[in-house]
The first five atom37 places (N, CA, C, CB, O) and aatype in JSON, in Angstrom:
{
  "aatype": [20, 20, 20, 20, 20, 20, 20, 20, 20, 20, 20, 20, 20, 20, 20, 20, 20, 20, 20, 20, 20, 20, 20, 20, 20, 20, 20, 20, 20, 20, 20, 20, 20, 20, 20, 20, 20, 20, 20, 20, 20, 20, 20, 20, 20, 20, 20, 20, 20, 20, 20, 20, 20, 20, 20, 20, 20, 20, 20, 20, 20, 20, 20, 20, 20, 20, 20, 20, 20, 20, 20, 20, 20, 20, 20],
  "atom_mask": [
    [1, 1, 1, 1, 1],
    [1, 1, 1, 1, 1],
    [1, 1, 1, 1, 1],
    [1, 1, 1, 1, 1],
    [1, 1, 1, 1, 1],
    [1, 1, 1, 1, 1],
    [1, 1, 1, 1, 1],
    [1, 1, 1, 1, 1],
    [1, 1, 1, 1, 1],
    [1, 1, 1, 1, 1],
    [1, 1, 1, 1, 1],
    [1, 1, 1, 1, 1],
    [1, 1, 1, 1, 1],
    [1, 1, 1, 1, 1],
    [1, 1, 1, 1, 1],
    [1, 1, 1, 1, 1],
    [1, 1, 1, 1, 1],
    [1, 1, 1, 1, 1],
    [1, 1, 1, 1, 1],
    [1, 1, 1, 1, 1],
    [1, 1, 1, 1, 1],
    [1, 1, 1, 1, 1],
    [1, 1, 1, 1, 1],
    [1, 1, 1, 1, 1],
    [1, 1, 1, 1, 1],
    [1, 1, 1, 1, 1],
    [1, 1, 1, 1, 1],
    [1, 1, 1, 1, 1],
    [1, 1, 1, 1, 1],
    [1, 1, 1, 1, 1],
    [1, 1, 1, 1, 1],
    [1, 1, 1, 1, 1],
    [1, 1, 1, 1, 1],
    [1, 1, 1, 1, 1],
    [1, 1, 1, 1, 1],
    [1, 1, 1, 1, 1],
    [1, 1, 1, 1, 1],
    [1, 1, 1, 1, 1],
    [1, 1, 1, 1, 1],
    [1, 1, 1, 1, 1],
    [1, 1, 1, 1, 1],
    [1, 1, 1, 1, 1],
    [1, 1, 1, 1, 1],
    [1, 1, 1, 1, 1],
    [1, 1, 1, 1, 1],
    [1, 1, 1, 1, 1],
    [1, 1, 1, 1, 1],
    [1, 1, 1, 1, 1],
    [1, 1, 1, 1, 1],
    [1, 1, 1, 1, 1],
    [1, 1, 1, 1, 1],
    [1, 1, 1, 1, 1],
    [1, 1, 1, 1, 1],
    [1, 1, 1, 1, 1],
    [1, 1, 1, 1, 1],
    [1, 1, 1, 1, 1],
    [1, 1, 1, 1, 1],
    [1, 1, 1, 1, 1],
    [1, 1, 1, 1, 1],
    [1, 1, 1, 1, 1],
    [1, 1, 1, 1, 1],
    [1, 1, 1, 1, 1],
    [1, 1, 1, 1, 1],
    [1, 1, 1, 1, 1],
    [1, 1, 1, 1, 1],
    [1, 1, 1, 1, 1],
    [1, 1, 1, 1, 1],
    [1, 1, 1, 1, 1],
    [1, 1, 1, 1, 1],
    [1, 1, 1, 1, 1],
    [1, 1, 1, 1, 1],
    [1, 1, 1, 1, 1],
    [1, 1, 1, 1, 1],
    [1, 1, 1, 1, 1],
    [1, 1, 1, 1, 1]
  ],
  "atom_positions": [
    [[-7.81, 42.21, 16.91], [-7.25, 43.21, 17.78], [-6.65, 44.32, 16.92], [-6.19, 42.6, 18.73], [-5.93, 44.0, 15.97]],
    [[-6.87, 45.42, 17.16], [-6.44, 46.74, 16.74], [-5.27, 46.94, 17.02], [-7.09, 47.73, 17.21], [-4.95, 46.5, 18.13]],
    [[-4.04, 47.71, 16.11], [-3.16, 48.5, 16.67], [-3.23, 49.88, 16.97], [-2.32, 48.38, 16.09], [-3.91, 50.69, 16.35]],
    [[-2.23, 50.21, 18.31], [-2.91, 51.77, 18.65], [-1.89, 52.5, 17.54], [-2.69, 52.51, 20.67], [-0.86, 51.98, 17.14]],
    [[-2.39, 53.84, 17.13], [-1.54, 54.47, 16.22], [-0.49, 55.04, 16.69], [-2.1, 55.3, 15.54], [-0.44, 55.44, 17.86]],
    [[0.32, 55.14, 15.99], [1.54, 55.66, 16.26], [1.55, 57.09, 16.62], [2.35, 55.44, 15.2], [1.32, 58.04, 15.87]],
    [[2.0, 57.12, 18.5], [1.76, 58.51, 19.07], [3.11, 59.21, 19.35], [0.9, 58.44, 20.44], [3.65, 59.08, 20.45]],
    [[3.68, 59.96, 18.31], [4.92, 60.5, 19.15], [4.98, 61.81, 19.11], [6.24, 60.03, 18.73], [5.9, 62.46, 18.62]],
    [[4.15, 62.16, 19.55], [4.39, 63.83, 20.23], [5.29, 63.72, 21.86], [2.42, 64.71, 20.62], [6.07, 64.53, 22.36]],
    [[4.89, 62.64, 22.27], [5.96, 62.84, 23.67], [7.71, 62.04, 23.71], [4.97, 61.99, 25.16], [8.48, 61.87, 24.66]],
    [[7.81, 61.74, 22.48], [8.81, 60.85, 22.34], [9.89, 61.69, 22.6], [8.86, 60.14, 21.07], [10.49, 61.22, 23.57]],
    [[10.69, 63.21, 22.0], [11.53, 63.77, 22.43], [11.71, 63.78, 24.3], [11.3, 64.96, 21.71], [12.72, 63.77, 25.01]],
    [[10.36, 63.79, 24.59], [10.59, 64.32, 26.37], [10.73, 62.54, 26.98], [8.61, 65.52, 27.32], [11.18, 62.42, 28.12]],
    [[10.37, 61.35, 26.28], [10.21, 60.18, 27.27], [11.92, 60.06, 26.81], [8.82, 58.63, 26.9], [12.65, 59.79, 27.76]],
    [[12.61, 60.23, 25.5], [14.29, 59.98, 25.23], [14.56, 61.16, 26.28], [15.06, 60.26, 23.31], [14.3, 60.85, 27.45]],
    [[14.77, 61.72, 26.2], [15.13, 62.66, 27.44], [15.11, 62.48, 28.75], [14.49, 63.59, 27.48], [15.98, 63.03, 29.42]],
    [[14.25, 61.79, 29.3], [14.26, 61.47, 30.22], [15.34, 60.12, 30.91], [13.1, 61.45, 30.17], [15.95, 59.89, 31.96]],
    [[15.08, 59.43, 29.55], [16.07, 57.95, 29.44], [17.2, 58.82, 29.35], [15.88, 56.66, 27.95], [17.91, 58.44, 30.28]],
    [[17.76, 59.71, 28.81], [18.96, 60.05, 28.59], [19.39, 60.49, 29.92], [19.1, 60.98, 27.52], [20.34, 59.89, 30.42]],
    [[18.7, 61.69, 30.73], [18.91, 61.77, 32.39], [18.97, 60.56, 33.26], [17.78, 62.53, 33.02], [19.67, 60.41, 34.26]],
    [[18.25, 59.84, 32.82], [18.28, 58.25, 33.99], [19.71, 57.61, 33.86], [16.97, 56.73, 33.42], [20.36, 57.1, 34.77]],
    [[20.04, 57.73, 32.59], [21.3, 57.08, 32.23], [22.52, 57.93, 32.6], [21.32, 56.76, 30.73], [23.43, 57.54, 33.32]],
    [[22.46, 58.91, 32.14], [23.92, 59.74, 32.93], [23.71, 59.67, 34.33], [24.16, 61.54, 32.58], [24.78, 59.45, 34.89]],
    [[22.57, 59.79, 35.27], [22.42, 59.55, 36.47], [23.16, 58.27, 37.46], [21.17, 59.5, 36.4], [23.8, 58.43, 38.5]],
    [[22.85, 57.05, 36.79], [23.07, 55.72, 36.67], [24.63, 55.38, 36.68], [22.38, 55.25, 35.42], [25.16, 54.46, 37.29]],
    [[25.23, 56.3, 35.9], [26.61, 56.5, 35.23], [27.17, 57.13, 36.58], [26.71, 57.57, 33.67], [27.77, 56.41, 37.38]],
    [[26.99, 58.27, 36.8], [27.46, 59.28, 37.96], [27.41, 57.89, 39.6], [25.85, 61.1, 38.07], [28.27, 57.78, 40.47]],
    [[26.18, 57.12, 39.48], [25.91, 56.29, 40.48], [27.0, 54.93, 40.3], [24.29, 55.93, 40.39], [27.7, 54.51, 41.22]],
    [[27.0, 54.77, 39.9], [28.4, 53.4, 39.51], [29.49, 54.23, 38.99], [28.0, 51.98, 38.03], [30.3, 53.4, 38.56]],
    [[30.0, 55.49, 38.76], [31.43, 55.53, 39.08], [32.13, 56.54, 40.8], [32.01, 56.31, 37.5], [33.17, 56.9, 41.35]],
    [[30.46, 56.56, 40.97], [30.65, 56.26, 42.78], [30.62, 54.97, 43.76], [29.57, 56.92, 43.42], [30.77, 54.93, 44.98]],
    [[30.47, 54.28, 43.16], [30.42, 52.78, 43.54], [32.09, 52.57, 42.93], [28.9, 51.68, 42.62], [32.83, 52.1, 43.79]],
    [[32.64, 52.8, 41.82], [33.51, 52.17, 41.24], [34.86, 52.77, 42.32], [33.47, 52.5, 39.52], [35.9, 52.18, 42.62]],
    [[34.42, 54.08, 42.73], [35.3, 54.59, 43.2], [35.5, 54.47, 44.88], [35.17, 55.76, 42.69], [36.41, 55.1, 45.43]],
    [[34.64, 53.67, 45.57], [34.34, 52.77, 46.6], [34.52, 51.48, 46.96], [33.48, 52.79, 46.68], [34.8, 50.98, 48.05]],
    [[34.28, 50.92, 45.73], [34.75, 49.81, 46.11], [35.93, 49.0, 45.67], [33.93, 49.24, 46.04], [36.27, 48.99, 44.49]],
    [[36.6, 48.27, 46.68], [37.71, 47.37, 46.35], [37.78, 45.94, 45.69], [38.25, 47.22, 47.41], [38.8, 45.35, 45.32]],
    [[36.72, 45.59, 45.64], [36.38, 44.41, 44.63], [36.59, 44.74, 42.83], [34.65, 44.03, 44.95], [35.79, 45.36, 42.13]],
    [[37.74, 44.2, 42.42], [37.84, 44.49, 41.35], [36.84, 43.64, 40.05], [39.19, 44.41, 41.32], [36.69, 44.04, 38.89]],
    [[36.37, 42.61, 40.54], [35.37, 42.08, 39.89], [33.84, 42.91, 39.65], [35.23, 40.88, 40.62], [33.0, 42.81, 38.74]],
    [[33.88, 43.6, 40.65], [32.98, 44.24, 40.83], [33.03, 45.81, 40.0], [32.92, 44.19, 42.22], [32.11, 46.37, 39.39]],
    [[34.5, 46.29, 40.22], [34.8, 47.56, 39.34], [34.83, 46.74, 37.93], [36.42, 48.49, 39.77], [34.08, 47.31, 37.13]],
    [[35.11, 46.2, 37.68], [35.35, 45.97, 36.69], [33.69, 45.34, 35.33], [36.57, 45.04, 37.16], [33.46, 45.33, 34.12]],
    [[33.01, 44.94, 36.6], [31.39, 44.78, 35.63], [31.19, 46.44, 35.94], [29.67, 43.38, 36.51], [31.87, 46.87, 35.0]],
    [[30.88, 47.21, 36.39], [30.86, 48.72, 36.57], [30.99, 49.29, 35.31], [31.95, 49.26, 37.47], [30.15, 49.66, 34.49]],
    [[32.33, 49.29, 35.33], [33.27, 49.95, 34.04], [32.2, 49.5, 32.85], [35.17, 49.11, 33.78], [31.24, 50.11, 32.36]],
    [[32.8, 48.1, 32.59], [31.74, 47.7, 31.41], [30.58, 48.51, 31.53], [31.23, 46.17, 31.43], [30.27, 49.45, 30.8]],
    [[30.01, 48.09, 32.44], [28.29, 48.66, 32.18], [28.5, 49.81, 31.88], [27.12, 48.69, 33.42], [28.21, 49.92, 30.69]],
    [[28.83, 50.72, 32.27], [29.13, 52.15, 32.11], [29.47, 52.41, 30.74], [30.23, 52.62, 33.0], [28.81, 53.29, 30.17]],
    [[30.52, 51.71, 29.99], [30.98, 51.74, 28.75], [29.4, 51.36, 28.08], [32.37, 50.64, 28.49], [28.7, 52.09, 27.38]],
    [[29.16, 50.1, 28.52], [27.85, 50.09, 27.06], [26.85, 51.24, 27.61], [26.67, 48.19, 26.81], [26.05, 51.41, 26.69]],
    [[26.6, 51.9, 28.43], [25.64, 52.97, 29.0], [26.19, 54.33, 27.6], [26.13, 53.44, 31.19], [25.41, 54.71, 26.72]],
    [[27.43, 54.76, 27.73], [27.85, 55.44, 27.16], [27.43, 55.57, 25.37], [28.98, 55.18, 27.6], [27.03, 56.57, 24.76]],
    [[27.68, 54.3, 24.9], [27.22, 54.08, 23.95], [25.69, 54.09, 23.65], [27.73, 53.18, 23.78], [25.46, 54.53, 22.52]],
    [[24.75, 53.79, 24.25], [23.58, 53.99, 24.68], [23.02, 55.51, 24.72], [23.59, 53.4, 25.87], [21.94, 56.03, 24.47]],
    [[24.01, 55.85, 25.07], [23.27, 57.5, 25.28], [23.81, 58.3, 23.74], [24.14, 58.59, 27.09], [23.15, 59.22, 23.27]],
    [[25.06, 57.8, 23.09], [25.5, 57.95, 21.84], [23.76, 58.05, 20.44], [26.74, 56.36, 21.71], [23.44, 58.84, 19.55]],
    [[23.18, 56.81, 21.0], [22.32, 56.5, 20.41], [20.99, 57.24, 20.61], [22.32, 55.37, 20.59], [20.34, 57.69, 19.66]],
    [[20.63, 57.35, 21.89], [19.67, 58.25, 22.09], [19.77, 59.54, 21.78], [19.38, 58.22, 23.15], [18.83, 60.24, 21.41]],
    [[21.34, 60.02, 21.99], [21.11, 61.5, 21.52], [21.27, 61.32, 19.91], [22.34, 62.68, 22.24], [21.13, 62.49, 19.53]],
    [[21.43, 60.74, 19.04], [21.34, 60.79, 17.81], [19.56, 60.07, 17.97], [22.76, 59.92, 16.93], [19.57, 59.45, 16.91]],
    [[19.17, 59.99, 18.14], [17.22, 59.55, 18.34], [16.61, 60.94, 18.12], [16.54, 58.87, 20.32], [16.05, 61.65, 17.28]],
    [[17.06, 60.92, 19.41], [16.38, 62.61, 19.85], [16.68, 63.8, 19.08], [16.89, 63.16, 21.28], [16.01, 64.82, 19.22]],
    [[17.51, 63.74, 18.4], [17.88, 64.54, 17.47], [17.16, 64.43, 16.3], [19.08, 64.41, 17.26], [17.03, 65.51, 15.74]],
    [[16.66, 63.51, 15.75], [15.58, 62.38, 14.94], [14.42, 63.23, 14.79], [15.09, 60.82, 15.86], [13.8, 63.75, 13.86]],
    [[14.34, 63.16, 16.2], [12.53, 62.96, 16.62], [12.32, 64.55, 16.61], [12.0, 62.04, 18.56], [11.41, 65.1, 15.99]],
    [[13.3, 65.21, 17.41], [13.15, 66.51, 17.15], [12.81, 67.19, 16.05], [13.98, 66.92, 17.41], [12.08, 68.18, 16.14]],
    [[13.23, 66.82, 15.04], [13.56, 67.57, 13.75], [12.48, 67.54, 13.32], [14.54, 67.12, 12.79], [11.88, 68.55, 12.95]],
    [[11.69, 65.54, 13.24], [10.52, 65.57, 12.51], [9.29, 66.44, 13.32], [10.14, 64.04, 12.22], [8.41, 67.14, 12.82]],
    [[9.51, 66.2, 14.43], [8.71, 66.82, 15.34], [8.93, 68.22, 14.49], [9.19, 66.69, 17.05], [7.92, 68.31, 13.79]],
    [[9.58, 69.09, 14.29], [9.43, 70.18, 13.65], [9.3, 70.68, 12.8], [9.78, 70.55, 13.71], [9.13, 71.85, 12.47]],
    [[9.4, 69.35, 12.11], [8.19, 69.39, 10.44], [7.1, 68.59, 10.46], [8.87, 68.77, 8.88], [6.66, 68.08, 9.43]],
    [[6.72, 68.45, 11.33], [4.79, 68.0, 11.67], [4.84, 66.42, 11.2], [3.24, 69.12, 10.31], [3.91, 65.93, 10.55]],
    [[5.78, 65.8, 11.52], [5.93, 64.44, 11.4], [5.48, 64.02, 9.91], [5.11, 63.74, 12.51], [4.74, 63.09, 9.6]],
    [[6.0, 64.8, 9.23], [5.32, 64.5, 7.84], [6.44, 63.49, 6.7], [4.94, 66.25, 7.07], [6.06, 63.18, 5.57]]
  ]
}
């Protein structure tokens, strides 16, 4: 079996997109957090949100990555 080669001309726009899904996600559970009275429930929220945060820490240092090489011809 073959491996396919390594294609990243769309990699800046698919992190980008993950990066919108995730602040989206974020905005969506601290409307939930701010709804509901179950503190067990705010409280997995929060977390998630916290490691989300960090997550997007990472992607935008990616994308910043990918950009660059992307603008020196992946060389």
């Amino acid at each position: 079996m073959k491996n396919k080669p390594d294609n990243r001309k769309d990699n800046v726009k698919r992190i980008q997109k993950n990066i919108n899904m995730t602040i989206h996600n974020m905005e969506l559970a601290d409307d939930m957090i701010a709804k509901t009275v179950d503190e067990k429930t705010k409280k997995a929220l929060i977390d998630k949100n916290e490691r989300r945060r960090q997550a997007l820490s990472g992607m935008r240092h990616e994308i910043k990555d990918e950009a660059d090489a992307q603008a020196k011809g992946y060389k």
